[in-house]
C-alpha positions as CSV (number, residue, x, y, z in Angstrom):
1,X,20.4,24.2,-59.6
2,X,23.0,26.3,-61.2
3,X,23.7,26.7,-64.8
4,X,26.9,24.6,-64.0
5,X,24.6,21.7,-62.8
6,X,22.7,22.0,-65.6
7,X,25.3,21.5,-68.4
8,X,26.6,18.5,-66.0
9,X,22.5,17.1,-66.2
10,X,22.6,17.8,-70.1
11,X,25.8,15.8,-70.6
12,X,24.5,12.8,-68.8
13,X,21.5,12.6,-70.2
14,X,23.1,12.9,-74.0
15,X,26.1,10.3,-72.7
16,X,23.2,7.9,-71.6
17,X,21.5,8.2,-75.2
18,X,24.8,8.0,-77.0
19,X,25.1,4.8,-74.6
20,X,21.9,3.5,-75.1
21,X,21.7,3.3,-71.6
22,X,17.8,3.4,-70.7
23,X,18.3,3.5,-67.0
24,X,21.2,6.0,-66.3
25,X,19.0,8.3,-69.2
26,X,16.0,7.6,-67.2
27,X,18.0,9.0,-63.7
28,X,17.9,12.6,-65.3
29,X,14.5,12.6,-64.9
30,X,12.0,12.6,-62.3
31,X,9.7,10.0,-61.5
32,X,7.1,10.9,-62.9
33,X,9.4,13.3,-65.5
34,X,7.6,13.3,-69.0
35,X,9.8,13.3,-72.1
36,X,7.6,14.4,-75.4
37,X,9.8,13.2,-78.5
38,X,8.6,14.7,-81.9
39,X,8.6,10.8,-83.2
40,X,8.0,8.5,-80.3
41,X,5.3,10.5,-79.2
42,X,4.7,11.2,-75.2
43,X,6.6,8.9,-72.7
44,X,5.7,9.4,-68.5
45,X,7.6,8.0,-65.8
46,X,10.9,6.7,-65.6
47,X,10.3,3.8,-66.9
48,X,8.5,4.6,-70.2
49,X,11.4,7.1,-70.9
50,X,14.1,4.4,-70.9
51,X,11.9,2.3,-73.1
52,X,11.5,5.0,-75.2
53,X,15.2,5.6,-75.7
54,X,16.3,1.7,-76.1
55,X,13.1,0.1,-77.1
56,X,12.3,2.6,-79.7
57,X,14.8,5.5,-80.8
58,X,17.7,3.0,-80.2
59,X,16.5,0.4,-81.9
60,X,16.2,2.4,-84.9
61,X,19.6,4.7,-84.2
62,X,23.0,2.5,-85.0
63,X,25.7,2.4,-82.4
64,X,27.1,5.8,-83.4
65,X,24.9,8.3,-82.5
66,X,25.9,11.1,-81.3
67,X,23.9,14.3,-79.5
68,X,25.6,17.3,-78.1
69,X,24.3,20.0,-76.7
70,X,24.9,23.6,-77.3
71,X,25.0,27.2,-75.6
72,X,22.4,25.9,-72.9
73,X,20.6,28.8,-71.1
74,X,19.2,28.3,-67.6
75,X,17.3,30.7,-64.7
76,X,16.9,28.4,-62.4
77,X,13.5,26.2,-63.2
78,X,13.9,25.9,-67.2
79,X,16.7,25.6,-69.1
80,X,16.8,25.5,-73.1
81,X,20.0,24.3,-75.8
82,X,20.3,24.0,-78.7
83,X,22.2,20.5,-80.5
84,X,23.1,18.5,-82.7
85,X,22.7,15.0,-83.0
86,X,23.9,12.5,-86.0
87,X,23.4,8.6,-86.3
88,X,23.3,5.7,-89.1
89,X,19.3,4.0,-89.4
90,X,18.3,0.7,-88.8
91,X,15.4,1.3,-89.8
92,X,15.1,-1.1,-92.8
93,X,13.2,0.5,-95.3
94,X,16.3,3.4,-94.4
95,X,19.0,1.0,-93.4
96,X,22.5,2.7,-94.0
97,X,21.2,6.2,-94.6
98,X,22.9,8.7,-92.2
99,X,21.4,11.6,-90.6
100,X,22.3,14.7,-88.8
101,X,19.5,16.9,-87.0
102,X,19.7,20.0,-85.3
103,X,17.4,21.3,-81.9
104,X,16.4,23.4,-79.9
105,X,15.6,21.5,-76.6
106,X,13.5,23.0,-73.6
107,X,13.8,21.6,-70.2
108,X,11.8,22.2,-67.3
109,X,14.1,21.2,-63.6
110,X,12.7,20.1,-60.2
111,X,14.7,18.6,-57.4
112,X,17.8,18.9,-59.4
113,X,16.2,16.7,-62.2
114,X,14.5,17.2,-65.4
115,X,10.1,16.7,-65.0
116,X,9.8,17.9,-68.6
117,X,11.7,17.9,-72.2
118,X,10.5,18.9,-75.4
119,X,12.1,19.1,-78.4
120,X,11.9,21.5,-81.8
121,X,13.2,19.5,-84.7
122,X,13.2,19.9,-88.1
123,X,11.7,16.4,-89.2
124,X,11.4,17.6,-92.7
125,X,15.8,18.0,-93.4
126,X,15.6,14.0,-91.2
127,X,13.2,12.5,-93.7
128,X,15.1,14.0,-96.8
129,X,18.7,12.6,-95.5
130,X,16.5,8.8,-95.4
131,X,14.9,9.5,-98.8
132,X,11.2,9.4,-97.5
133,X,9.2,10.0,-100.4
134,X,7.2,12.7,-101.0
135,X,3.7,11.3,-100.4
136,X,4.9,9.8,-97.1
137,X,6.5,13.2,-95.8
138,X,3.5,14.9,-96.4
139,X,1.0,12.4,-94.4
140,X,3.4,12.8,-91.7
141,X,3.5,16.6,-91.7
142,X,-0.4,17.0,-91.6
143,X,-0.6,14.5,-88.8
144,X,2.3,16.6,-86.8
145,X,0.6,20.0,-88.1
146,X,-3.0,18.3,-86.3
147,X,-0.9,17.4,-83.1
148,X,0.2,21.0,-83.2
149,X,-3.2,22.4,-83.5
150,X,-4.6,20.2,-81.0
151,X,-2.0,20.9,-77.8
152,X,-3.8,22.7,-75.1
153,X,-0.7,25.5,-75.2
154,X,-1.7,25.4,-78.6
155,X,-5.6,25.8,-78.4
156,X,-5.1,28.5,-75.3
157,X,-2.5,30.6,-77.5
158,X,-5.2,30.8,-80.5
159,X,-8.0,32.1,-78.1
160,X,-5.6,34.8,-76.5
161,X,-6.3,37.9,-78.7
162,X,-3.0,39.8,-80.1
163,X,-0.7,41.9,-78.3
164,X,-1.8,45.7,-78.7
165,X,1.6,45.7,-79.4
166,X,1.0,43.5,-82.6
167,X,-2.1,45.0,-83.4
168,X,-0.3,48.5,-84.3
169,X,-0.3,49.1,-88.0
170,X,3.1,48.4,-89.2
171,X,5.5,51.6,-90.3
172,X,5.7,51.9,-94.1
């Protein structure tokens, strides 16, 4: 895949979203293609990722979200962009309440076709724009800062030692 091929791939996967097509999303991936979404948790497999995106973000996303992705980098296996994406909730405790959210997205390409996305998202400036109180914010940041903790890259970067690099003391 080219880096040309891979813009093409990133604009129809965020035209499906923006769609709320689960299926033609679904096509950008693999079969067995595993989305991780920062909210909706881990989704596997075609199908899961189109329910994801209708059943779930969708439902709670009003009919003009947007997502557009930026500057994308590629070398040939993994690709990363950054974006923006915007939408009104229908959530109901949020109803009304517009957010936009920027990302940096990391994808990882096999047979022309996404097998893994992950996403970096600033949850904290989301909840803020729907007026999630305080208390709430905070239960959901030590649950994310657990997940963190607990992801094998995670546990296998904490038992690396540091870089000798990093371990040189600092000029003052």
């Amino acid at each position: 895949m080219t880096l040309d091929e891979f813009r093409r791939l990133l604009t129809e996967l965020t035209l499906a979203a923006e769609a709320a097509d689960g299926e033609r999303f679904a096509r950008c991936f693999t079969d067995d293609g595993v989305y991780y979404d920062y909210i909706y948790g881990v989704h596997r497999g075609r199908k899961e990722i189109a329910h994801m995106l209708v059943e779930l973000f969708r439902r709670d996303a009003d009919d003009d979200y947007r997502w557009e992705m930026f500057d994308p980098v590629f070398d040939g296996t993994m690709g990363y962009a950054w974006s923006l994406s915007s939408f009104t909730s229908l959530v109901p405790q949020f109803k009304g309440r517009f957010v936009v959210i920027d990302g940096m997205s990391r994808f990882v390409v096999r047979d022309g076709l996404f097998s893994e996305y992950r996403e970096s998202v600033n949850g904290g400036v989301a909840m803020q724009q729907l007026g999630v109180e305080p208390a709430r914010m905070a239960k959901i940041f030590n649950r994310w800062g657990g997940w963190l903790k607990e992801r094998p890259e995670t546990v296998e970067y904490l038992a690396r030692p540091r870089a000798l690099a990093a371990k040189a003391p600092r000029p003052r």
